[in-house]
C-alpha positions in Angstrom: -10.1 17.0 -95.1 -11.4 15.1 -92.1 -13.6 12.2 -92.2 -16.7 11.6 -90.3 -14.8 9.3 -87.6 -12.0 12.2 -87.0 -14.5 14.8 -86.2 -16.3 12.8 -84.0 -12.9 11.5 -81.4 -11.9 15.2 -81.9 -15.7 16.1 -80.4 -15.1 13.3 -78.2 -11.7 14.5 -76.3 -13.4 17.9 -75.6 -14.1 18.7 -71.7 -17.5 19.0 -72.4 -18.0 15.7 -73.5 -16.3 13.5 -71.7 -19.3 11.6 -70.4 -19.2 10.1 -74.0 -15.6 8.8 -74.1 -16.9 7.2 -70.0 -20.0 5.6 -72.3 -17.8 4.0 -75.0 -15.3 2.8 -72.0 -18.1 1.1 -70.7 -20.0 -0.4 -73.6 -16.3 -1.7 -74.4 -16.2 -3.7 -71.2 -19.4 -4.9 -71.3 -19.0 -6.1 -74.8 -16.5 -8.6 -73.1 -19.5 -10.3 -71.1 -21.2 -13.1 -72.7 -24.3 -12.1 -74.4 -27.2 -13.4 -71.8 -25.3 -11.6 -69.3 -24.7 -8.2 -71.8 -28.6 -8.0 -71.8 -29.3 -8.3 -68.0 -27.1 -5.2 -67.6 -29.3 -2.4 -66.7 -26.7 0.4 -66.5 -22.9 1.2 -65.5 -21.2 4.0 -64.4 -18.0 4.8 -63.2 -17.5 6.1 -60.0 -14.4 6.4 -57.9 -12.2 4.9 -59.7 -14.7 1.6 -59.6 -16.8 0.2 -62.6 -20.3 -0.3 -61.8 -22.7 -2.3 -63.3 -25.9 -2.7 -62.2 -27.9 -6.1 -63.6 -31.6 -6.5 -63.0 -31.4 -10.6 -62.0 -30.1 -12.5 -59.2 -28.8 -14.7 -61.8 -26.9 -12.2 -63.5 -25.0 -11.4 -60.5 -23.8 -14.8 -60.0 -22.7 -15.1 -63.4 -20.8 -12.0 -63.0 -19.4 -12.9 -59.9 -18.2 -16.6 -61.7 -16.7 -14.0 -64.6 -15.5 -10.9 -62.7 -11.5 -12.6 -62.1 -11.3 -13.3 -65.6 -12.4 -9.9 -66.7 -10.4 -7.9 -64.2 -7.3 -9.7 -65.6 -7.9 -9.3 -69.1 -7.9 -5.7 -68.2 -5.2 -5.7 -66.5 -3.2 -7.1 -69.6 -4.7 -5.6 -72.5 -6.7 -1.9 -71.8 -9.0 -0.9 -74.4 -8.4 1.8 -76.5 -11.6 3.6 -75.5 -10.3 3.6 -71.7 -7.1 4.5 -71.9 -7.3 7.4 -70.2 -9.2 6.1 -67.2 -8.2 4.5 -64.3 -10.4 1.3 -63.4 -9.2 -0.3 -60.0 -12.2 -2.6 -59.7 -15.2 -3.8 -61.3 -18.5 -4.5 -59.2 -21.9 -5.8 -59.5 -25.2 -5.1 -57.8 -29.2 -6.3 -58.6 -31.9 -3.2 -58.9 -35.1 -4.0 -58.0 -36.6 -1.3 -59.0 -39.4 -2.2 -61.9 -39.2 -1.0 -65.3 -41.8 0.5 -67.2 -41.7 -0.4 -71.3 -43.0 2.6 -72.5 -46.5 2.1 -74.5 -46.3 3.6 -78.0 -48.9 6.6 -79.0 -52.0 4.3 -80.5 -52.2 2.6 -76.9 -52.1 5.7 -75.3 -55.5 6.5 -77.3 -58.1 4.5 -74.4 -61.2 5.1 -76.4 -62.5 1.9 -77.6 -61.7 0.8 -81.0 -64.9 1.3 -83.9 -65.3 -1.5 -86.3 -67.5 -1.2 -88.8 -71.3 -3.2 -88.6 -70.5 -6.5 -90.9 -74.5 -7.5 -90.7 -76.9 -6.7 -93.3 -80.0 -7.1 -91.3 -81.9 -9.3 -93.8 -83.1 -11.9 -91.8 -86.7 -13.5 -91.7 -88.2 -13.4 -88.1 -90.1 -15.9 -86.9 -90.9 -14.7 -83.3 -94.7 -15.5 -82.1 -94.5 -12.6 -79.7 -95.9 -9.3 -81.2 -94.0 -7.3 -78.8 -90.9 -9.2 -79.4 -90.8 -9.2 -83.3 -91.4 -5.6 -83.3 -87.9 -5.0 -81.5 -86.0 -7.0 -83.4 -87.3 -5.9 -86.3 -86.4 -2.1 -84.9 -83.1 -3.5 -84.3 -82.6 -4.9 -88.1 -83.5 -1.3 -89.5 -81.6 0.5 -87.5 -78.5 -1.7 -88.9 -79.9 -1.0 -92.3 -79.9 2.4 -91.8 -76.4 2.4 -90.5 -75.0 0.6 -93.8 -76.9 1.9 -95.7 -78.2 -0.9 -97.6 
């Protein structure tokens, strides 16, 4: 009986899939990188026979371009298992600037503004000379009552 791991490399070697056996290829390689540099890679593909990666800092690209001689000869000597059956004659770098957008999660999405509910009791003396005055904040007072319902 096959195990969990066997049917997935047997799902993996299929034509149909073979964007997934480029993936692990790739997340292989970039698991060589040091790890500020494996977070300011965007994306990679592969594409003519060439290894893209495409970082979203100037400062990534010079730290790949200090690293790149000392990755492409690792490769050279040891292949990964995951790209053996690729052909990578070069590995290149180049900074997006496109922005990214962090995509909000559903409560921010909601843009009515947020109900809290009325803390005051409205049992306060007032002690306002104008007539006209104490009568409206006395109005206001009740209708905070009423809304407590205390």
């Amino acid at each position: 009986m096959k195990n969990s791991t066997d049917i997935i490399k047997n799902l993996q070697n299929q034509p149909q899939f073979s964007k997934l056996s480029h993936f692990n290829c790739i997340k292989k390689i970039q698991s060589l990188f040091n790890a500020p540099l494996q977070k300011m890679v965007k994306f990679a593909y592969i594409k003519n026979q060439t290894l893209f990666f495409v970082l979203n800092h100037p400062g990534a690209k010079q730290e790949f371009d200090n690293n790149i001689q000392s990755i492409k000869s690792a490769l050279k000597f040891v292949t990964p298992d995951e790209c053996k059956e690729f052909i990578i004659n070069d590995i290149k770098a180049f900074v997006t600037h496109t922005p990214t957008f962090k995509q909000t999660p559903q409560t921010m999405k909601n843009e009515t503004a947020p109900s809290y509910i009325e803390r005051a009791s409205g049992n306060l003396e007032v002690t306002i000379s104008d007539e006209r005055l104490n009568q409206l904040v006395k109005s206001i007072f009740n209708i905070i009552k009423e809304k407590n319902g205390s």
